[in-house]
RONU-739980 format. One record per residue (C-alpha): residue in one letter; x, y, z. Coordinates in steps of 0.5 Angstrom, whole numbers, plus 500, padded with zeros to 3 digits. Layout:
aXYZ ...
***
This chain:
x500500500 x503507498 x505512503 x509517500 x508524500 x503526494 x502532490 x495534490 x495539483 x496532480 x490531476 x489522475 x482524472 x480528466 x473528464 x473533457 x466535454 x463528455 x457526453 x453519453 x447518449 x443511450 x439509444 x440506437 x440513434 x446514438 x451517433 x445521429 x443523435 x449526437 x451528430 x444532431 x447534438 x453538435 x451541429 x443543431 x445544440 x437540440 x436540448 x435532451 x427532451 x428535443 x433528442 x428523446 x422526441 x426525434 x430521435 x427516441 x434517444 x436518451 x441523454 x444520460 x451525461 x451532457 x458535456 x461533462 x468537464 x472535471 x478533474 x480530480 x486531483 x491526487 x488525494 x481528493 x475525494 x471528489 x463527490 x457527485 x450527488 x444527484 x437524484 x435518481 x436520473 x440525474 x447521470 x450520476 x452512476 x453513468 x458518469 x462513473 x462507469 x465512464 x471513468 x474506467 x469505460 x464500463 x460505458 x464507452 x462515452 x458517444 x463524444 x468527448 x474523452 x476521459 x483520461 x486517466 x493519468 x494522461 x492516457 x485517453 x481510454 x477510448 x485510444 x487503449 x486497447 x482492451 x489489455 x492495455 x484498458 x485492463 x491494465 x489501467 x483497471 x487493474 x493498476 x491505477 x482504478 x478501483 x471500484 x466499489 x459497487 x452498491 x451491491 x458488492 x457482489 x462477494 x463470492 x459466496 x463460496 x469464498 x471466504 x473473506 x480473505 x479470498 x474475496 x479481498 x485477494 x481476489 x483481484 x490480485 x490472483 x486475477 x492479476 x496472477 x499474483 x502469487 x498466493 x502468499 x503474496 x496475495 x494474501 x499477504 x495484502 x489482503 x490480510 x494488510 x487491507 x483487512 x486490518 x485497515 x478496515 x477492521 x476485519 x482481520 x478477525 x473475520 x478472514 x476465514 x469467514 x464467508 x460472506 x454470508 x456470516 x457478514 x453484516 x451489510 x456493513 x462489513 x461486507 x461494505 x468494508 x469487505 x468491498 x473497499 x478492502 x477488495 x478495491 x485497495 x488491495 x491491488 x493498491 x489503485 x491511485 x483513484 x477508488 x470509484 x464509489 x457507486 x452509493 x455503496 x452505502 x445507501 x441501503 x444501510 x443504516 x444510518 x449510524 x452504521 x452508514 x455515518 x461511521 x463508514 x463514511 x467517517 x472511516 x472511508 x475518509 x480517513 x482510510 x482514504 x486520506 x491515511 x493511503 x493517500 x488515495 x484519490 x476517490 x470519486 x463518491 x456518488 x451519493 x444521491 x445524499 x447530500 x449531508 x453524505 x457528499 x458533505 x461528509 x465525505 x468530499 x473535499 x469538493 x462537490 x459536483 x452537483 x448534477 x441534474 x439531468 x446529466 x449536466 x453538472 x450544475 x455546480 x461544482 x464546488 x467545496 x461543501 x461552503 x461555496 x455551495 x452552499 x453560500 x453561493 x448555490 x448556482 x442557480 x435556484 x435548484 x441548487 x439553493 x433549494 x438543494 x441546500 x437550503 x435545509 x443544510 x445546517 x451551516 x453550523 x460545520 x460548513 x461556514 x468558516 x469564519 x474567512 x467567509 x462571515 x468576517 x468583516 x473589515 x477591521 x477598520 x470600520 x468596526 x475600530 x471606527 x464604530 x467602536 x472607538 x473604546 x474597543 x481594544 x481590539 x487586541 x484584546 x478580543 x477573542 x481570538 x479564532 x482563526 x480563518 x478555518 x473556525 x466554523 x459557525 x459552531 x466553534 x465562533 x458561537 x462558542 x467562543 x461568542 x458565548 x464564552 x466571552 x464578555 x466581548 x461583541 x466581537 x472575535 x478577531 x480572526 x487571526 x492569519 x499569522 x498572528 x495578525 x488580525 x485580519 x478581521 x472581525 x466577526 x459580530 x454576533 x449580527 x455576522 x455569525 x447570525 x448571517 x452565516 x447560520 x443562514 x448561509 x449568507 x456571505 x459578507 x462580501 x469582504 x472574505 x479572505 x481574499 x481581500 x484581507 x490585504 x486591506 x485588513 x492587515 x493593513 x488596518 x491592523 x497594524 
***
């Protein structure tokens, strides 16, 4: 299992302009696509087509979990299945690691699967007759690894995920839970850079599915792995990814992390999306601060070294604790020992509600400079 330091900017997945449309007036359909820019329902009526993606573009990086969230029929799972070509796009491409997959042949296509992607279905079709330390060696003995070797993996894996005490059992003695576990430690024996995730944890229950995402996440930031989720759950798209992409009839919508979605919802399906979301763990406090020197104005006799202090990446939550500890009306936040900013009980109310200040981290050269 790899540990080295990674480099973040690298993207192991780029998706270009991809769509997939499904029908046997594919090619005419996308052809109609490209030259007239006919809308699906216009595709569905001509030509008895269905548009499943819609000229889809993201990246994912090394070490991120990126997560695609949509209602049923939004494109979602299709798009996955693109991404190590379980589905073959109808235009557009998808490279892993550089290499265009519609170019590979079909070894060098399960080359990359075996190497570079794994994926973990909703249904995790274990073998039955297997036990639980061959199911999770299975892809290397497909690779024609040896069996100790394998095993030797497997078991690693297994610990990872908290069944080393389960090996010799079969499926069928596992709860749903762990043969979720059983699946992820299937995938990240044959030690691939990127983890493709397909709602894998949408029909357990919820304490049990709360503590698997906490545990995917960690598992997977300890291994440095990237992951793409799709989850038709936001709080489990919250939960789980450093970025978000929302998506609605095969288009992506908007593409963010958890806080720029919900502070700046692209359009109105997205703010109806996010609108029951709590805001307590999501908005920081460089997204509610206020200027320094206009608050020193309003408030001559404030001694603004003297308030309490947070820092950048404090949350609503934490801010109201601090709020509430103190005899002050404000916080200062801090960047590098300097105060950057102010934040007033009217302004944390404004974050509970998802509502931004215009002033931000971004513009907080002109709060150092008020500072000081």
């Amino acid at each position: 299992m790899t540990t080295a330091k990674i480099d973040t900017n690298e993207v192991l997945v780029d998706c270009q302009s991809v769509w997939k449309i499904f029908g046997k007036s594919a090619p005419a359909a996308m052809n109609a696509v490209v030259q007239q820019g006919l809308t699906k329902t216009q595709i569905l009526q001509n030509y008895g087509c269905v548009v499943g993606v819609s000229d889809v573009s993201l990246q994912v990086r090394r070490g991120e979990i990126f997560c695609i969230m949509g209602l049923s029929g939004s494109g979602k799972s299709t798009l996955i299945r693109l991404l190590n070509k379980l589905i073959t796009p109808s235009s557009g491409k998808v490279l892993v690691k550089g290499k265009d997959l519609s170019s590979l042949t079909s070894a060098q296509l399960r080359e990359v699967r075996a190497r570079h992607i794994g994926m973990v279905f909703q249904s995790v079709a274990l073998l039955p007759n297997r036990t639980v330390l061959e199911n999770t060696a299975f892809g290397l003995e497909v690779q024609g690894i040896g069996k100790a070797e394998r095993y030797k993996v497997a078991e690693q894996a297994l610990a990872k995920v908290g069944l080393s005490d389960w090996m010799s059992r079969y499926p069928s003695e596992l709860s749903g839970g762990m043969q979720q576990r059983v699946g992820l430690a299937r995938a990240i024996t044959a030690d691939p850079e990127v983890i493709l995730m397909d709602e894998p944890f949408s029909a357990l229950d919820p304490l049990i599915r709360r503590q698997l995402q906490d545990e995917f996440r960690q598992l997977t930031k300890e291994l440095g792995k990237s992951a793409v989720f799709i989850t038709h759950d936001l709080d489990e798209a919250i939960r789980i990814g450093d970025r978000i992409a929302i998506m609605k009839d095969g288009v992506i919508i908007q593409v963010g992390t958890a806080e720029e979605i919900v502070l700046n919802p692209a359009d109105d399906y997205v703010a109806e999306f996010v609108a029951g979301i709590s805001r307590l763990h999501l908005v920081r406090a460089h997204s509610v601060m206020t200027p320094v020197e206009p608050f020193r104005v309003a408030n001559p006799g404030c001694d603004i070294a003297r308030l309490p202090k947070a820092t950048l990446d404090a949350d609503i939550n934490e801010l109201i604790g601090l709020t509430m500890k103190s005899e002050r009306d404000a916080l200062a936040v801090l960047d590098n020992g300097t105060v950057v900013g102010i934040i007033t009980p009217r302004d944390l109310l404004r974050g509970v509600q998802g509502i931004p200040n215009e002033f931000s981290a971004s513009s907080a050269g002109t709060a150092l400079e008020a500072s000081t």
